[in-house]
C-alpha positions as CSV (number, residue, x, y, z in Angstrom):
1,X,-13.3,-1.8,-19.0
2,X,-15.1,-2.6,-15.6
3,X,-16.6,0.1,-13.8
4,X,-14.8,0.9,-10.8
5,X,-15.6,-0.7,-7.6
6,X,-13.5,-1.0,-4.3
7,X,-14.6,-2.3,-0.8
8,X,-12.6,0.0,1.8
9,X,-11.0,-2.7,4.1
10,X,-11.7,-2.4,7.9
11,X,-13.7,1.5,7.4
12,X,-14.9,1.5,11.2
13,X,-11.4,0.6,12.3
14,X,-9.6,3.4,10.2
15,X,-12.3,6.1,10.9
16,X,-12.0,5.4,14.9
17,X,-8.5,5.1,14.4
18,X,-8.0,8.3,13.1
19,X,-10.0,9.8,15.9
20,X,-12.3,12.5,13.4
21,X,-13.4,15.5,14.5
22,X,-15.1,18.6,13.3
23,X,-13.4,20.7,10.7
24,X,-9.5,19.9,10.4
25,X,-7.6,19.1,7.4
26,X,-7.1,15.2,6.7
27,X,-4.3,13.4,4.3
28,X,-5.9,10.2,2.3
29,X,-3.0,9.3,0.6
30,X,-4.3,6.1,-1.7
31,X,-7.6,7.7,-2.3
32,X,-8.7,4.7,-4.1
33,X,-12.9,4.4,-5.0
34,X,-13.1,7.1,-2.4
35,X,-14.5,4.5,0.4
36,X,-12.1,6.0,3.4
37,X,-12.1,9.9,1.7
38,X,-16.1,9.4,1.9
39,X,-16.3,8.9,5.3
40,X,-13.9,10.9,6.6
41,X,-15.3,13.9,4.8
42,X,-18.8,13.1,6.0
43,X,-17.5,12.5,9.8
44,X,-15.3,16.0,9.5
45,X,-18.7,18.7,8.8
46,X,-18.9,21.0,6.5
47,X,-15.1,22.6,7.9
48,X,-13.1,19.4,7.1
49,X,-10.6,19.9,4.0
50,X,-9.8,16.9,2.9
51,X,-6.1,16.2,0.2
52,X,-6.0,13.3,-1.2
53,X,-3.2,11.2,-3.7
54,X,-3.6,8.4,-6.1
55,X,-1.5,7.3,-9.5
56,X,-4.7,5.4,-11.0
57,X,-6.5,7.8,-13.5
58,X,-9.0,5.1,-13.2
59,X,-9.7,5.6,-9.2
60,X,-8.9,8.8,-9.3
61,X,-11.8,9.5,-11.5
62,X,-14.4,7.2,-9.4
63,X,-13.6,8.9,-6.4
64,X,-13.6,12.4,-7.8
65,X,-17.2,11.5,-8.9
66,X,-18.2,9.5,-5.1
67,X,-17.6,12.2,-3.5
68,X,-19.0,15.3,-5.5
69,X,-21.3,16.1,-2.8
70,X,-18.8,17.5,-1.1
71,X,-17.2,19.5,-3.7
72,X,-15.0,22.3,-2.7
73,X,-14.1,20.1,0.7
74,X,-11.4,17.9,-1.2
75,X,-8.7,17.5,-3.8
76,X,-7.8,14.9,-5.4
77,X,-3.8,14.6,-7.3
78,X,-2.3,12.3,-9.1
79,X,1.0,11.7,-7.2
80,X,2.4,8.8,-5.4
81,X,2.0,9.1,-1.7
82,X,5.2,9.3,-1.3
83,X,5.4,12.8,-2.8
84,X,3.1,14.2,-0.3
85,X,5.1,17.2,0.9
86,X,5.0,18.5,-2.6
87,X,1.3,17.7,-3.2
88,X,0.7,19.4,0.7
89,X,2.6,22.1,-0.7
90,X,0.8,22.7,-4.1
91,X,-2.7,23.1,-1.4
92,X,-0.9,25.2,0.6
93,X,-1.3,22.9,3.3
94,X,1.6,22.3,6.1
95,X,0.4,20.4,9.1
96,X,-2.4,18.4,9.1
97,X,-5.2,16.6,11.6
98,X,-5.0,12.9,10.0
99,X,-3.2,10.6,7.8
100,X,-4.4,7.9,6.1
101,X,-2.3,5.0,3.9
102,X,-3.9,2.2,2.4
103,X,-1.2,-0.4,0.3
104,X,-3.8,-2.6,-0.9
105,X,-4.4,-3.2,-4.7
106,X,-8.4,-2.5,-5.4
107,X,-10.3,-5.0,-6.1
108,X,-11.1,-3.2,-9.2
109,X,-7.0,-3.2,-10.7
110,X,-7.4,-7.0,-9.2
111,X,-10.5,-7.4,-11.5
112,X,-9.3,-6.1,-14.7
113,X,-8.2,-8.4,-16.5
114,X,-6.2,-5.6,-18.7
115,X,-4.2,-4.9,-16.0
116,X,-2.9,-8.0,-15.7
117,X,-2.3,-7.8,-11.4
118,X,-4.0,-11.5,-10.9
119,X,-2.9,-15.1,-12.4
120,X,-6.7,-15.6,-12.5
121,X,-6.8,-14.9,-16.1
122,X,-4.2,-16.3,-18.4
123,X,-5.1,-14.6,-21.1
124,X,-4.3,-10.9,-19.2
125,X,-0.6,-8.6,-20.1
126,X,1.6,-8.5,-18.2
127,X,1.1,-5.2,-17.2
128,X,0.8,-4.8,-13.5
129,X,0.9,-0.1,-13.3
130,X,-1.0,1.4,-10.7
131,X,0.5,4.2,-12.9
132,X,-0.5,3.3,-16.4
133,X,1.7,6.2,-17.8
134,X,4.6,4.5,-16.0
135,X,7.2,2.8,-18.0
136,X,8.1,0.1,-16.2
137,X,5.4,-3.1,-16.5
138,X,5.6,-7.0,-15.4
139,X,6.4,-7.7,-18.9
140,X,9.9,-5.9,-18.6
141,X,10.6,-7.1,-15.3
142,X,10.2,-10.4,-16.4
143,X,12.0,-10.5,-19.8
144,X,15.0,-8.3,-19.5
145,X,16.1,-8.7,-15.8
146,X,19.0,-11.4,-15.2
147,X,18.1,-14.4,-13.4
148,X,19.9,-13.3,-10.5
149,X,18.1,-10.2,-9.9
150,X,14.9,-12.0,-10.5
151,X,15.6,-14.5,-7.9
152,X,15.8,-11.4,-5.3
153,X,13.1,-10.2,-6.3
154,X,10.7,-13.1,-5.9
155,X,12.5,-14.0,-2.5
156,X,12.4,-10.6,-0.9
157,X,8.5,-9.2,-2.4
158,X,7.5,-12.5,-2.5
159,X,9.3,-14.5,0.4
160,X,8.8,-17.4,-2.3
161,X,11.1,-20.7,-1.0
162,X,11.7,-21.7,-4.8
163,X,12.4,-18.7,-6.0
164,X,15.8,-19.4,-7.3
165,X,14.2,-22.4,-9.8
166,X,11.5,-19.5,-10.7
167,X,13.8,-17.6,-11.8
168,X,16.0,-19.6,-13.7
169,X,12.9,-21.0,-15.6
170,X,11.6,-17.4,-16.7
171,X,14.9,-17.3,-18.3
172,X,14.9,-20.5,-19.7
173,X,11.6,-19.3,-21.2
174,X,12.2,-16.6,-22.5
175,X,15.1,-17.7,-24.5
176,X,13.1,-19.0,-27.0
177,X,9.6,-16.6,-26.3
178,X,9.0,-13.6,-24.4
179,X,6.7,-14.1,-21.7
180,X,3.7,-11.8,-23.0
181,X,0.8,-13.3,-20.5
182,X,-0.6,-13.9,-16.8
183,X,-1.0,-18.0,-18.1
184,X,2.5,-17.8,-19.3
185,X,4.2,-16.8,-16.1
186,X,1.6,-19.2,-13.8
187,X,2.6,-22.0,-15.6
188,X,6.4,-21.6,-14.5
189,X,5.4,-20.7,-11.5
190,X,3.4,-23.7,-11.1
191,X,6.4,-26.3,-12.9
192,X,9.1,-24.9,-10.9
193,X,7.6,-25.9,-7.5
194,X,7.6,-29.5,-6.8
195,X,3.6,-31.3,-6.5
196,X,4.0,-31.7,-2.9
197,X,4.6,-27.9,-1.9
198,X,1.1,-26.7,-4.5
199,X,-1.6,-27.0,-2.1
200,X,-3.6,-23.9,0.3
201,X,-3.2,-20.5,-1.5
202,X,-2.8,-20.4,-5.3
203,X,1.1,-21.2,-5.8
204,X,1.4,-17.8,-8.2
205,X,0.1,-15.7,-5.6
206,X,3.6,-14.7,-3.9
207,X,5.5,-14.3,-7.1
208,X,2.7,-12.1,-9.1
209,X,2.8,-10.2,-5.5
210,X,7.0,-9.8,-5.6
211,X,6.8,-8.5,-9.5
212,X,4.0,-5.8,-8.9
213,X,6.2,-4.9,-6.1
214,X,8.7,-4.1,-8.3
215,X,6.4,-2.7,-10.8
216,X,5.5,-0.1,-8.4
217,X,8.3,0.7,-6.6
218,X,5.9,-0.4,-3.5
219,X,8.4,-0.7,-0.6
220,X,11.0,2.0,-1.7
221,X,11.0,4.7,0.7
222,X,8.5,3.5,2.4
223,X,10.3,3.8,6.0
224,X,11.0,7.3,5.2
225,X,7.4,8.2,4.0
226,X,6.3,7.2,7.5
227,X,8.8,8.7,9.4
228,X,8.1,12.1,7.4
229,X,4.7,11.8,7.4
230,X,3.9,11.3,11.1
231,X,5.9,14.6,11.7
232,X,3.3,16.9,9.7
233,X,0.9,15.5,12.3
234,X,-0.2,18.4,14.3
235,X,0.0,18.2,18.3
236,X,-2.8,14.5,19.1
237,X,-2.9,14.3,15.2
238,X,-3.5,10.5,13.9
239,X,-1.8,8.3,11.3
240,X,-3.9,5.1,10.4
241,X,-2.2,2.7,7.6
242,X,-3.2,-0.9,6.5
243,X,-0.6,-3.0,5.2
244,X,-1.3,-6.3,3.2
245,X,1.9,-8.3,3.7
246,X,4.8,-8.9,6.6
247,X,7.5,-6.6,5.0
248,X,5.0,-3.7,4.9
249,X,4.0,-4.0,8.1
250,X,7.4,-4.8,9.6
251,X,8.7,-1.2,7.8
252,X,5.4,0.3,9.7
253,X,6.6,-1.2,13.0
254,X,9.8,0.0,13.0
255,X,9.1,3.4,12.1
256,X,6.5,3.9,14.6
257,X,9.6,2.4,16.7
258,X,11.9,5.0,16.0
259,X,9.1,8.1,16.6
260,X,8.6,6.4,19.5
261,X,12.2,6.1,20.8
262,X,12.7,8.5,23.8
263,X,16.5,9.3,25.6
264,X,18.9,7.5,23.9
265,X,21.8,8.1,26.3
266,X,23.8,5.8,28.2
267,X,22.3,4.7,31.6
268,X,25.4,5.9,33.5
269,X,25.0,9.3,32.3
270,X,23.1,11.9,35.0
271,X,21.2,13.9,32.7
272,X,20.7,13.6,29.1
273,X,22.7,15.1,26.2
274,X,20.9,14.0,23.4
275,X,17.5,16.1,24.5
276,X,15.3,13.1,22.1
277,X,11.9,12.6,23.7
278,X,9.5,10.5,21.8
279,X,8.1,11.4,18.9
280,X,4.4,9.4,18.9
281,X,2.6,7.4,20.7
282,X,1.8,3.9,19.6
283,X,-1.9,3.0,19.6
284,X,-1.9,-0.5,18.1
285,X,0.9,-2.3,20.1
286,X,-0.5,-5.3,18.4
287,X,-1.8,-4.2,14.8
288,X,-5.7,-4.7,14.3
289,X,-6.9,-7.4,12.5
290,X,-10.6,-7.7,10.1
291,X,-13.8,-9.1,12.0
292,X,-15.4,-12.3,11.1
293,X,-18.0,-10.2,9.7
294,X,-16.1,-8.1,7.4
295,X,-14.1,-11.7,6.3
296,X,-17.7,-13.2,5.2
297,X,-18.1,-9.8,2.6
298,X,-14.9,-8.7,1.6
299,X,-12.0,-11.7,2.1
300,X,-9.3,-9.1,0.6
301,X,-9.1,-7.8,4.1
302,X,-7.7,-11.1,5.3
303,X,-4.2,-10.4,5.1
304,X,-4.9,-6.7,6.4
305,X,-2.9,-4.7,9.6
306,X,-4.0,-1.8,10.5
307,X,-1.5,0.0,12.9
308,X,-1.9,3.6,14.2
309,X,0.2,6.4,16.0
310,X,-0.6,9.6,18.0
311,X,1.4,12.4,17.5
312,X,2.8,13.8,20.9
C-alpha cells in the first residue's frame, strides 16, 4: 500500500479565495491529505473550527494525522459531501464562514495501483471506490450494464466520440471473459478507436474518467449540493470549488447562476411580485486557472477551475 500523498491543487488561489479570517467555522468538504484543511486551520488562529468530509478511510486517516497539531480545532467524517447538512448537524454546526469542494481524484487513489482509477497499470482491478465499503466498482459497471447504457455512460462522463463502438466491444468481450483488469479495458478502448484519432492524451483517459464517474455517483446532485451549500454561507461567507472536467464546472456555473439571479418579473410590470433578490455574488466571472509554476510541479492541476461566490 503506498503511503498517502496528495499535492493540494491551486492552495494560494483557494485560501485567498475563501477570504480567511480569524476564528470562524470553515466546511472542507473533500478533505483529502489534509493540504487545503492545513492551511485553512493555520490561517483561521487558534478560534477557527474547522468540519471536514471524506469517503477514503485511506485520506481520511493521513489527514487526521497532518493535521494533529491542531487537535481539538477540526473533525474529520466519513460522509460524502453531499451529506453535509447531516454531518453539519451531527457538530452542531448551522451556518458557516467558508466552504470548500475539491472533485479531484488524489494523486495517491491515482497511484495505487489497487485501486485501479488509472490505465497506467494493466495489471490493476477494476475497482475504481473512493468509498472502498461501497458496492458498486468498475468491474460491475463494466460487465453487467447493457451496451446501451454503457454507451451513455462513456458519452456523457466521458464526452468520448466512439463511445458507441466502446461499448459494444466491452460486451463483445465479455461474452466470452469478464473484464477483470485496467489492461483489459485499455485494450478495447484502444481497438475500438480508429489509428488516426490515438494521438495527444492517452486514448483511455476519457472512458476510465466516465466509469469512475459512475462508480462514484460523481455528478449526481451535484447542482443541488451547490445550491444548498452556498445558503449555509453566513452574510460575506465564501464558497471556493475546483472542478476537473467541463460538466463539473458547467453544473458550478449554472448554480452560481441561479444564486445570482435577481427579479425575475416581467419588464412591463411596475414593481415586483416575486420579491427574489440575488442570492451571491460571483467572484470568478471567468473561473481561475493553475500558474505556469504550479504546472512545472504538479500537472494534475492542468485541467483545474476554480470558481468562487460571496454570499450576499
Amino acid at each position: 500500500m503506498l503511503e498517502f500523498s496528495h499535492k493540494p491543487v491551486m492552495l494560494e488561489e483557494c485560501m485567498q479565495g475563501l477570504a480567511l479570517k480569524e476564528g470562524g467555522v470553515w466546511y472542507d468538504g473533500t478533505v483529502g491529505g489534509g493540504g487545503h484543511s492545513y492551511e485553512i486551520l493555520k490561517r483561521t488562529s487558534k478560534s477557527g473550527r474547522l468540519i471536514a468530509t471524506d469517503l477514503d478511510d485511506e485520506a481520511i486517516a493521513a489527514a487526521t494525522n497532518r493535521l494533529k497539531e491542531f487537535d481539538g480545532r477540526f473533525e474529520i467524517y466519513k460522509s460524502n459531501y453531499k451529506d453535509f447538512s447531516l454531518v453539519f448537524e451531527r457538530a452542531g454546526v448551522d451556518k458557516i464562514d467558508g466552504a470548500l469542494l475539491d472533485f479531484g481524484v488524489s494523486s495517491h487513489q491515482l497511484d495505487d495501483e489497487e485501486r485501479g482509477f488509472t490505465y497506467r497499470n494493466p495489471n490493476a482491478p477494476l475497482d475504481m471506490r473512493m468509498n472502498t465499503s461501497a458496492y458498486l466498482t468498475a468491474e460491475i459497471v463494466l460487465n453487467t450494464y447493457s451496451e446501451e447504457k454503457l454507451a451513455r455512460i462513456l458519452k456523457t462522463y466521458g464526452e468520448e466520440t466512439f463511445a458507441k463502438q466502446i461499448a459494444r466491444n466491452i460486451v463483445k468481450y465479455r461474452e466470452n471473459n469478464p473484464l477483470k483488469t485496467s489492461g483489459e479495458f485499455s485494450e478495447i478502448i484502444k481497438n475500438s478507436i480508429p489509428a488516426k484519432f490515438r494521438y495527444g492524451a492517452p486514448c483511455e483517459r476519457k472512458s476510465f474518467q466516465a466509469i469512475r464517474i459512475e462508480v462514484n455517483e460523481e455528478l449526481d446532485g451535484l447542482y443541488e449540493l451547490v445550491l444548498s451549500l452556498t445558503r449555509r454561507l453566513k452574510k460575506s461567507g465564501r464558497i471556493a470549488i475546483l472542478t476537473f472536467h467541463s460538466l463539473e464546472d458547467r453544473i458550478v456555473k449554472e448554480a452560481f447562476r441561479e444564486l445570482e439571479k435577481p427579479c425575475t418579473c416581467p419588464g412591463n410590470f411596475p414593481v415586483c411580485v416575486c420579491g427574489r433578490e440575488p442570492e451571491i455574488k460571483t467572484i470568478t466571472r471567468k473561473p481561475i486557472t493553475a500558474s505556469e509554476e504550479e504546472l512545472e510541479y504538479n500537472s494534475r492541476s492542468k485541467c483545474a477551475k476554480l470558481r468562487i461566490a460571496e454570499k450576499l
